[in-house]
N, C-alpha and C positions, 0 to 999 in steps of 0.2 A: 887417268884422272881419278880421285878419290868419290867416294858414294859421301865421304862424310861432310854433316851442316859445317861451316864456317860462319862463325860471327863475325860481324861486319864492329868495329868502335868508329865513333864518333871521335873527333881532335878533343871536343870535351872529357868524353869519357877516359881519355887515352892521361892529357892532363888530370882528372881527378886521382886515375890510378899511381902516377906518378906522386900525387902531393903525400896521397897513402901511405904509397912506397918509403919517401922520404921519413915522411912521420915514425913508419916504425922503425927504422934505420936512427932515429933520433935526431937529424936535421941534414939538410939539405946538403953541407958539405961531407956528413958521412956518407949520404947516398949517394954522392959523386964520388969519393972512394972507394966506394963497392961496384961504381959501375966502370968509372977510370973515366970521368969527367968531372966537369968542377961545377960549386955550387951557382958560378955567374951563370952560366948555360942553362942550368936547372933551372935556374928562376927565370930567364928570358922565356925556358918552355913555356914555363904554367900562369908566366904575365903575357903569353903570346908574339913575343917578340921573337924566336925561333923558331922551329919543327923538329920534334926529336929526331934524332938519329939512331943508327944501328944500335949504339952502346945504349941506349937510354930503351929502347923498345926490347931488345933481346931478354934480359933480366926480367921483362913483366909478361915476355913469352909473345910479343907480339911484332908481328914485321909489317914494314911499311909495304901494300902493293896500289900500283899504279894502277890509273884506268886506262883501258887501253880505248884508241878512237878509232874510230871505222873511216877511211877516207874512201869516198867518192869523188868520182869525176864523174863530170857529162858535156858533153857539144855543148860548146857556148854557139848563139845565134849567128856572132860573126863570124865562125869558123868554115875555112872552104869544108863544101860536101864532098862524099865521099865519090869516087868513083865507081 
């Protein structure tokens, strides 16, 4: 496991950088050319109607990670006891 900080983005933050990205790309369907998606996708991201995906996150250096959850169990009351 690495010593080094990771930044954590916001879907906000992730969205702004994308609109960025696009901007300097000069619009939306050239940044979808550079990434090898299309501008409808682009624009669901950053009106929130999607979630980027690999090809949209990769190019701004950023991947998607999951949370991972802890499961527990316990004796429910009605369970026979143990012997």
């Amino acid at each position: 496991m690495s010593n080094r900080a990771v930044r954590t983005y916001t879907m906000q933050d992730v969205r702004r950088l994308v609109a960025q990205a696009a901007a300097k790309a000069g619009s939306l369907r050239a940044y979808g050319r550079l990434t090898g998606t299309t501008a409808a996708y682009l624009s669901d991201v950053l009106h929130e109607r999607r979630e980027p995906g690999p090809k949209i996150l990769a190019p701004l250096g950023l991947e998607k990670i999951e949370p991972r959850y802890e499961i527990r169990y316990r004796r429910s009351a009605l369970s026979p006891k143990e012997s």
